[in-house]
C-alpha positions in Angstrom: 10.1 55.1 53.6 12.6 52.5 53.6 10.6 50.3 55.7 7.2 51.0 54.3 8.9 50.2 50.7 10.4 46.7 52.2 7.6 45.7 53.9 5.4 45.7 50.5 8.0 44.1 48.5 8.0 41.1 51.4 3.9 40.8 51.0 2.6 37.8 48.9 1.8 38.5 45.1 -2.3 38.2 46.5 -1.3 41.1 48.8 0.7 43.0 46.6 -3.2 43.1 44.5 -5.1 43.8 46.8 -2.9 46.8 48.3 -2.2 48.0 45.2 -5.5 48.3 43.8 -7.2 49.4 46.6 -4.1 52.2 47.2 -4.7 53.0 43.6 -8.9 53.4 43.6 -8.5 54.8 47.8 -6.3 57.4 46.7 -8.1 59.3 43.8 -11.6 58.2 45.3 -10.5 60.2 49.1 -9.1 63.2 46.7 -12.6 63.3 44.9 -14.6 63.0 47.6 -13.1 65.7 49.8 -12.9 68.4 46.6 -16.4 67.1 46.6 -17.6 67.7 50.0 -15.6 71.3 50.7 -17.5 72.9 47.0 -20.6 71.5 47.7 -20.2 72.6 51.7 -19.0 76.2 50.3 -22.1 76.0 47.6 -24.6 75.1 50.6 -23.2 77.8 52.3 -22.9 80.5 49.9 -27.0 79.2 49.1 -28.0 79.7 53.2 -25.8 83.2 53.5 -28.1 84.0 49.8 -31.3 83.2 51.3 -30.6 85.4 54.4 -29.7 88.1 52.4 -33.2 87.6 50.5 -35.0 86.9 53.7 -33.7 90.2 55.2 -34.5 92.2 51.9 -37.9 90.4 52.3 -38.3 91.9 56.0 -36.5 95.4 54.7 -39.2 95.5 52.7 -42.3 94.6 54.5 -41.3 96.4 57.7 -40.4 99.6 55.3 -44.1 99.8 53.9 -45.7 99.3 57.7 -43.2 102.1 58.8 -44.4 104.5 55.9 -48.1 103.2 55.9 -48.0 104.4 59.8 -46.3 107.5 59.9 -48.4 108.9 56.5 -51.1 108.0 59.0 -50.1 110.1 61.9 -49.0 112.9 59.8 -52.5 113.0 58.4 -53.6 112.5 61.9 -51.5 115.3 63.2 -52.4 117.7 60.0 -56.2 117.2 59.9 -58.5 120.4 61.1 -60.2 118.3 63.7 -57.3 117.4 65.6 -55.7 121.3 64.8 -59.2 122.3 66.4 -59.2 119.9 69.4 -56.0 121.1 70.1 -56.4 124.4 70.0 -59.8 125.6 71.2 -59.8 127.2 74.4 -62.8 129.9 74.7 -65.9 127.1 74.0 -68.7 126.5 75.9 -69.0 122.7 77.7 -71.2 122.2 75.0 -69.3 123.4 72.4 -66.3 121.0 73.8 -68.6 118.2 73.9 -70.3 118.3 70.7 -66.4 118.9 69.1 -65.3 115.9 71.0 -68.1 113.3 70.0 -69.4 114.5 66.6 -65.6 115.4 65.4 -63.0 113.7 67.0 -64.5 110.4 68.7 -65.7 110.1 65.1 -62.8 110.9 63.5 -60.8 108.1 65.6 -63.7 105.3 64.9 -62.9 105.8 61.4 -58.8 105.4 62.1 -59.8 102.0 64.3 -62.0 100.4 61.8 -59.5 101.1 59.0 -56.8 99.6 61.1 -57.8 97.4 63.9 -54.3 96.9 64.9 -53.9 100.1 66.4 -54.7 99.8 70.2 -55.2 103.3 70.9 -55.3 107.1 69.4 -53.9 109.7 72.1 -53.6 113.1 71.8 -51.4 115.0 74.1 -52.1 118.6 74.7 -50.7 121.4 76.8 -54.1 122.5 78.4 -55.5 121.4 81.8 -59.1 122.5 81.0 -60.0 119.3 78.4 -59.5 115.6 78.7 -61.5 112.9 76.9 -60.6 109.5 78.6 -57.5 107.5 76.7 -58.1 109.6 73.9 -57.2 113.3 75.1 -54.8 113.4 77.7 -52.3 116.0 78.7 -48.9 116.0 77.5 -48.0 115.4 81.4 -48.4 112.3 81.3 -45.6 112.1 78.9 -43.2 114.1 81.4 -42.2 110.0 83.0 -40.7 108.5 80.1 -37.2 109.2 79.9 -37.3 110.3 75.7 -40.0 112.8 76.2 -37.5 115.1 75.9 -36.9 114.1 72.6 -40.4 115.0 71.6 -39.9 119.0 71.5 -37.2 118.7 69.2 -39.0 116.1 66.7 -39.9 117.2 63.2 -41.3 114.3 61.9 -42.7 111.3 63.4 -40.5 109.3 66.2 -40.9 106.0 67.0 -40.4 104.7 71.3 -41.5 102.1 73.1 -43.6 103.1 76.4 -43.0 101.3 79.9 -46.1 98.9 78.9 -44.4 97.5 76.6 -46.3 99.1 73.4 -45.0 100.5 70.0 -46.0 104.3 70.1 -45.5 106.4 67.3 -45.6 110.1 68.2 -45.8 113.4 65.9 -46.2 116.5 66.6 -49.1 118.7 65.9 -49.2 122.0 64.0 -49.6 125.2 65.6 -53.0 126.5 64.6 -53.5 129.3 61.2 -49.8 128.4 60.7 -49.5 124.7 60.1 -48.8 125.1 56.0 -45.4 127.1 57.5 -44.1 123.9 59.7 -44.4 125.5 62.9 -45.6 123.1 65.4 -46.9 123.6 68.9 -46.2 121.9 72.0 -49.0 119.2 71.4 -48.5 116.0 70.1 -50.4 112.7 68.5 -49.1 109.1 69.3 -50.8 106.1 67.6 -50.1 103.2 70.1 -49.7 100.0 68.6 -48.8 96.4 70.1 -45.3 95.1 68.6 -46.4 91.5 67.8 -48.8 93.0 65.4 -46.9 95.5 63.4 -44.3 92.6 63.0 -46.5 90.0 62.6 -45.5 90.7 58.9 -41.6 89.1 59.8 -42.3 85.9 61.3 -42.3 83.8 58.2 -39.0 85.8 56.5 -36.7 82.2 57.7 -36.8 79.4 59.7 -34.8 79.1 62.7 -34.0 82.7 63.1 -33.3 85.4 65.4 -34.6 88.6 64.7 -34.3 91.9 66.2 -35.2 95.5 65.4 -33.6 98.5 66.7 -32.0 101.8 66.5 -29.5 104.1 68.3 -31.5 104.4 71.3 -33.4 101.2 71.7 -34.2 97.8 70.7 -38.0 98.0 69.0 -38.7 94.1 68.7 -36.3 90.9 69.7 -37.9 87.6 68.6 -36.2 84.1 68.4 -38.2 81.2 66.4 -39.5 78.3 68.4 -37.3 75.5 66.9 -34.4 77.4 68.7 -35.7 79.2 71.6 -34.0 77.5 74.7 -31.0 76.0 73.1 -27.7 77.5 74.4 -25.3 78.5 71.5 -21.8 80.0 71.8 -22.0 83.6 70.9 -19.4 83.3 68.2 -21.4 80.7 66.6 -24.2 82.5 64.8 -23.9 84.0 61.4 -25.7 87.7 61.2 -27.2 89.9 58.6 -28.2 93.7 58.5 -30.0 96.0 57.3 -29.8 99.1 55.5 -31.2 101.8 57.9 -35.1 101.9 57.3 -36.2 106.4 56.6 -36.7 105.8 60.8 -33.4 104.6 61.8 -34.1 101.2 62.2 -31.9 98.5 61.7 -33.0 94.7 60.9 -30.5 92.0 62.0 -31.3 89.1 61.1 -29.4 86.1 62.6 -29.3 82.2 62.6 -27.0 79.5 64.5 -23.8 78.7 62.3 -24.7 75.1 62.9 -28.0 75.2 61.4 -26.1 77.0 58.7 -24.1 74.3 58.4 -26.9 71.6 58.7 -27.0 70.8 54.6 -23.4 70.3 54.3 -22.9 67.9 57.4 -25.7 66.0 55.7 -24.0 66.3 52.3 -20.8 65.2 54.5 -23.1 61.9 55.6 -23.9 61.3 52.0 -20.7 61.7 50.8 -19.3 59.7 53.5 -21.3 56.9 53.0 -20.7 56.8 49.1 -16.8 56.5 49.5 -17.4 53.8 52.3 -19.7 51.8 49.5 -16.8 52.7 46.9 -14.3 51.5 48.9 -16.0 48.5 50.1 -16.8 47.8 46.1 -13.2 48.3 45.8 -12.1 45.9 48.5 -14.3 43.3 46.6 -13.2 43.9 43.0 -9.5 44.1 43.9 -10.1 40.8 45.9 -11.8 39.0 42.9 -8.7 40.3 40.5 -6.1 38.9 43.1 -7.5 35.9 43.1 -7.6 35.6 39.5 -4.4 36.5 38.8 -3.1 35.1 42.2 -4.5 31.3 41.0 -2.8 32.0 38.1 0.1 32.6 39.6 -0.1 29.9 42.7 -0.4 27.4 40.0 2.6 28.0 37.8 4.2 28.3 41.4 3.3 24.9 42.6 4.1 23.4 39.0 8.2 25.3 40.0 8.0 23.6 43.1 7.2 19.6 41.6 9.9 20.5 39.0 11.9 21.4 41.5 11.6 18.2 44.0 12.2 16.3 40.4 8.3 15.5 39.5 8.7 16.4 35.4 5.3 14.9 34.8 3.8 18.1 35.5 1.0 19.4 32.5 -0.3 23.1 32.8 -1.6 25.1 30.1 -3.1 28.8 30.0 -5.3 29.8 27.2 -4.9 33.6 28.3 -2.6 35.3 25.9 -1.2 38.0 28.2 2.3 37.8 30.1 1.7 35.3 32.5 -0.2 32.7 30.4 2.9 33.3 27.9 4.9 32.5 30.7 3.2 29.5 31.8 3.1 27.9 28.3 6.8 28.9 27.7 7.4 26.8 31.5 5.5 24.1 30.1 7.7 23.7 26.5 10.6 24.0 28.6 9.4 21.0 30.8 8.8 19.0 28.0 12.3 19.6 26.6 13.5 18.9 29.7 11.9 15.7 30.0 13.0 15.0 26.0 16.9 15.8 27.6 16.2 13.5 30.5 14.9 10.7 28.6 17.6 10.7 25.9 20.6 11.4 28.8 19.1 8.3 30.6 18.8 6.3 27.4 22.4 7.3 26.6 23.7 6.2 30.2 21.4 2.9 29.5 23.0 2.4 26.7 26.7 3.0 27.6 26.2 0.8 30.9 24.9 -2.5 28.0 27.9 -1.2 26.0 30.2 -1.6 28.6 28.0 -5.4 29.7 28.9 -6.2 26.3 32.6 -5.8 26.2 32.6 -7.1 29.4 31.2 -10.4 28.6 33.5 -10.1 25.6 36.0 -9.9 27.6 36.1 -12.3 30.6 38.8 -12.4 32.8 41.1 -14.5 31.0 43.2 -15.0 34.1 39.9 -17.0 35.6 39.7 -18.9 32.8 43.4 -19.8 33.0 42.5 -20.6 36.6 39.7 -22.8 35.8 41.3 -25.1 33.0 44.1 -25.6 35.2 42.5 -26.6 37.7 40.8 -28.9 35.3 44.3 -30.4 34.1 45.3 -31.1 37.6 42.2 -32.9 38.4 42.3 -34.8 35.2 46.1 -36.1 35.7 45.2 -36.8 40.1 41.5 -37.3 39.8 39.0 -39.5 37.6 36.5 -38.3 34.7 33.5 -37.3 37.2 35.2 -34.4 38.8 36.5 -33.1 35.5 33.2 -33.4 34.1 31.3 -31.7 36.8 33.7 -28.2 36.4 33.4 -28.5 32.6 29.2 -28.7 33.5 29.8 -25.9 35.6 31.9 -23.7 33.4 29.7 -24.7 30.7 26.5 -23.2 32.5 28.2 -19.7 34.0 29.5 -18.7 30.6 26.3 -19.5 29.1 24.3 -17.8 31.3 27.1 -14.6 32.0 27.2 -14.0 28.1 23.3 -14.7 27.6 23.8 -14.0 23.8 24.5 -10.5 24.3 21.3 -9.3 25.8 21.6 -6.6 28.7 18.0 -8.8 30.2 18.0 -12.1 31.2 15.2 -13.9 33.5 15.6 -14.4 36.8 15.6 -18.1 37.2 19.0 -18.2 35.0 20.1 -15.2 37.0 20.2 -17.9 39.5 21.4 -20.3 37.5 24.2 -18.4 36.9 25.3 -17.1 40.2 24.9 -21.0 41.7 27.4 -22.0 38.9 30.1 -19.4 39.8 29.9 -20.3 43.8 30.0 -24.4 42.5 32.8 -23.0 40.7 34.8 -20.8 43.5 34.3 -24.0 46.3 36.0 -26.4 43.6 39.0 -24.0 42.8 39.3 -23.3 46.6 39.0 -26.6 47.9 35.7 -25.9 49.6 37.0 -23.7 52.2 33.6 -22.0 52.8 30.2 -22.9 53.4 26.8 -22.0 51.5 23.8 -21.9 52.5 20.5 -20.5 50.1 17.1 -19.1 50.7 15.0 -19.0 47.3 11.4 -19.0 47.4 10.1 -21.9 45.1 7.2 -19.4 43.8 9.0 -16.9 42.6 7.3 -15.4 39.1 8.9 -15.2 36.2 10.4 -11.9 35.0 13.4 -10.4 33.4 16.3 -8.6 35.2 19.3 -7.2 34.2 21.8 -9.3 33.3 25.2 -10.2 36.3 23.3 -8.9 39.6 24.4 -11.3 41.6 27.4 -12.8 40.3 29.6 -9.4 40.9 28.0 -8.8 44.7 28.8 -12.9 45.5 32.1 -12.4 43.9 32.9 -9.5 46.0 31.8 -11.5 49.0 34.4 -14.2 48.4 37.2 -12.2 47.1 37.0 -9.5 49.3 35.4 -10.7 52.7 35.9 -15.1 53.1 39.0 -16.3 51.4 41.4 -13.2 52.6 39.9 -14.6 56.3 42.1 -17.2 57.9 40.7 -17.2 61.1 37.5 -19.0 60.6 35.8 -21.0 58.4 33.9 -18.6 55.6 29.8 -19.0 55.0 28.1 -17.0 52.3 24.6 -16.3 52.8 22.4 -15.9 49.5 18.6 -14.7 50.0 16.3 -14.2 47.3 12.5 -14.2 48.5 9.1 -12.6 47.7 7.7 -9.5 49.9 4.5 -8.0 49.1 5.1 -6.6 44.8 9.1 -6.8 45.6 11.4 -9.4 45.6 14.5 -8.3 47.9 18.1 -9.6 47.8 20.6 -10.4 50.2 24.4 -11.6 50.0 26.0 -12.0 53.4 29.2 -13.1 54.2 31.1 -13.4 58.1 34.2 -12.4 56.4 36.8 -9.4 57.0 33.8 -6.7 56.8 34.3 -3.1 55.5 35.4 0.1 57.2 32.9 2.3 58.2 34.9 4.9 55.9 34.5 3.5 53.0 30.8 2.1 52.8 29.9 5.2 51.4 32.2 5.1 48.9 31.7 1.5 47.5 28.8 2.5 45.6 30.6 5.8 44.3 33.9 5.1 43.1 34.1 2.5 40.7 36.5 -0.4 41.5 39.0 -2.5 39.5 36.9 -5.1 37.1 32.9 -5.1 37.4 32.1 -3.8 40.7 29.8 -2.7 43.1 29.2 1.0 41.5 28.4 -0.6 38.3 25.3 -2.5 39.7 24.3 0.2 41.8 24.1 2.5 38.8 22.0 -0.1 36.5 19.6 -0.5 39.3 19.1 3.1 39.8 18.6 3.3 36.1 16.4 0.5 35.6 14.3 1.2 38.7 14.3 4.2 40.0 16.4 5.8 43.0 14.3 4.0 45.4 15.9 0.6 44.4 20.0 0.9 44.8 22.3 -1.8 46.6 21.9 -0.8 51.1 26.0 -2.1 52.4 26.2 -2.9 55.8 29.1 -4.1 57.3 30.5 -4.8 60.8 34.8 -4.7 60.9 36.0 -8.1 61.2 32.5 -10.1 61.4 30.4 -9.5 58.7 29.4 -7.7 54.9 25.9 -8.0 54.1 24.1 -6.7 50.8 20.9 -5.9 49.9 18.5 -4.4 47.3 14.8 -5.0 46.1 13.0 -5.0 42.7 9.3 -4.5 41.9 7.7 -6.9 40.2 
């Protein structure tokens, strides 16, 4: 349970749907359908196990009123003078025997054939050797080979046997003569052959697909099996039977049809059924997937609009007009994205600001010490030197503090960004006696466009403070590179100083240093640019430090 419970809590949301509905609709639907099929199999059922019962009334019935029609005809037979007479004279004349034999009984038996023309043949059986009449008078001899003629003496009312032909033969015996209204019968008898096919011609169209059979103690009478199923081989547990009450006779009706046929309705009903829950479910499968999707999309989307917020993308706009949970969600994620960006905005217009604050007491507060530097280097050249050189530093002091302070804006453009930075390395080779070399790459065509204000002069700084003049073992160049590529214009100081441990180039644009250092520009880059456009240190111990970093235009 475990495992089947984990395994749907790690399917998608779409899956989770999908099972879930069709789980949901499968479950009740199966339920339905199988109380379904079993009462309306049981219904079918109990309907084919009714309409045996009625077929085999039907037959009850039918083969009741031939049984009665042809026994009240042999006991009128058996009872009428002519037979009593035929029977029982024995001192006639030929002609006396003749005329009673064609003007009485041959008569008497035409009328019996054309009344019922299924009867195949009147015999009477009598104990006399001295009179026979063809088929029609026989003696009871002939009797003697079937094995029930025994039977016959005992018989009170008419018995019912099948002969070796094949034929139904109803026998009854025949009155003695003066003494028949007293029941006392004599050793003659009268059988009424008939063929079975005919007297149960009645039963053939009781059912369909039947086997039918009638018998009693002593033998089976008729045994017929319908076409549909005559030559197919069924188990012989598999058929369902019926039976009769006893018919006055002694017969029994059984009545019986394959369990499959039975059956038949149902398995169809089964098909039906079958094919309806397939349809369901497959209308299931469809609706569930269409609702998955629906809500899925819904779903997916606020999903993907997590995922940009997540990489940092806070430009992200989604809406839901749908006032249930999830579009309540969705709208609530939305309002918290726009806070979010109103905190981002005002946190990076607060660091913005601090970062000009801090410009601004910065150029209010120069270095004194370089200034002290700077005049007295100027006092020494004025009492050694004549007016010219003292005049050029003034010129040059003149232009870096003018371009450094730039009236107190945080922007400046970038041709006096340049300005400025040439004035404070003019400035660093006349206070250290031009112990390094320049050299400058700057694109003549470069447009016009603000920046923010000291770039360069805190990176070139570094490059002299920190990588030339602390060299002693050869002569220091700085390298300055400002050029046009594509929508950027890139940036490099380079120097062939000390260089910088490998160590601690990660941490130059981290920690921030004594005075206005490299962290500092790092920061307002990031801030005015994007994270794309920070300072990139490389450095080689002991050869060289080189700078770089790019803004678009």
């Amino acid at each position: 349970m475990k495992h089947i419970l984990s395994f749907y809590l790690n399917l998608k949301y779409r899956s989770k749907l999908i099972f879930t509905c069709i789980l949901v609709g499968f479950i009740p639907m199966i339920t339905l359908g199988i109380f379904c099929y079993y009462q309306t199999r049981n219904l079918l059922l109990d309907k084919e196990q009714d309409n045996l019962s009625s077929a085999i009334d039907t037959a009850y019935n039918s083969l009741d009123y031939q049984v009665q029609l042809y026994e009240n005809l042999i006991t009128y037979l058996a009872l009428s003078d002519t037979i009593v007479h035929v029977s029982s004279a024995e001192d006639q004349t030929i002609i006396e025997k003749y005329e009673m034999l064609t003007y009485e009984y041959d008569v008497l038996l035409e009328n019996i054939y054309g009344q019922h023309p299924e009867i195949d043949q009147v015999t009477l059986y009598v104990d006399r050797t001295d009179l026979f009449h063809g088929k029609q008078l026989r003696p009871i001899s002939d009797l003697e080979s079937e094995v029930w003629h025994d039977s016959l003496s005992d018989a009170t009312r008419p018995v019912w046997r099948l002969d070796k032909e094949g034929y139904l033969c109803l026998f009854q015996r025949v009155p003695a003569p003066y003494i028949k209204h007293f029941t006392a019968f004599s050793s003659h008898c009268i059988c009424i052959r008939l063929k079975p096919e005919k007297v149960f011609k009645v039963l053939r169209d009781i059912s369909n697909d039947y086997h039918l059979q009638i018998a009693d103690a002593h033998e089976t009478f008729y045994d017929y099996t319908d076409e549909s199923i005559a030559g197919i081989s069924y188990p012989e547990d598999g058929w369902t039977s019926k039976f009769s009450s006893p018919l006055k006779n002694g017969w029994i009706i059984t009545l019986e049809k394959p369990s499959a046929l039975l059956a038949a309705p149902a398995n169809k009903m089964a098909v039906t059924i079958f094919i309806i829950l397939l349809i369901c479910f497959l209308l299931i499968i469809i609706v569930s997937g269409l609702l998955s999707n629906f809500f899925a999309q819904k779903v997916n989307l606020l999903l993907s609009a997590m995922h940009k917020v997540q990489e940092g993308d806070l430009s992200v706009r989604i809406h839901d007009d749908c006032p249930d949970e999830i579009g309540s969600l969705t709208n609530s994620f939305q309002h918290m994205i726009e806070k979010l960006n109103r905190l981002v905005i005002e946190d990076y217009q607060n660091k913005i600001t601090l970062k000009e604050t801090q410009l601004m007491a910065l150029q209010a507060q120069i270095n004194p010490h370089f200034l002290y530097n700077c005049l007295s280097a100027i006092n020494s050249k004025a009492l050694v030197n004549d007016q010219t050189e003292i005049s050029q530093m003034a010129q040059l002091l003149s232009t870096f503090y003018r371009t450094t302070l730039n009236k107190g804006k945080s922007q400046t453009m970038l041709s006096n960004e340049i300005k400025n930075v040439k004035s404070y390395i003019d400035i660093q080779l006349i206070l250290n006696d031009n112990l390094f070399d320049v050299a400058y790459q700057i694109d003549d065509s470069l447009p016009e466009l603000e920046v923010p204000n000291l770039l360069l002069q805190p990176l070139v700084e570094n490059a002299i403070m920190h990588g030339i003049l602390p060299n002693k073992t050869k002569r220091g160049v700085l390298f300055l590179t400002v050029t046009r590529v594509d929508d950027l214009i890139r940036f490099t100081i380079m120097d062939n100083g000390l260089g910088i441990p490998s160590k601690k180039l990660p941490l130059l644009t981290q920690t921030q240093s004594e005075g206005y250092g490299l962290k500092n520009v790092h920061e307002r880059l990031l801030l005015t640019y994007g994270k794309e456009y920070g300072l990139k240190i490389n450095s080689i111990l002991d050869e060289s430090t080189m700078i770089t970093f790019a803004i678009p235009i």
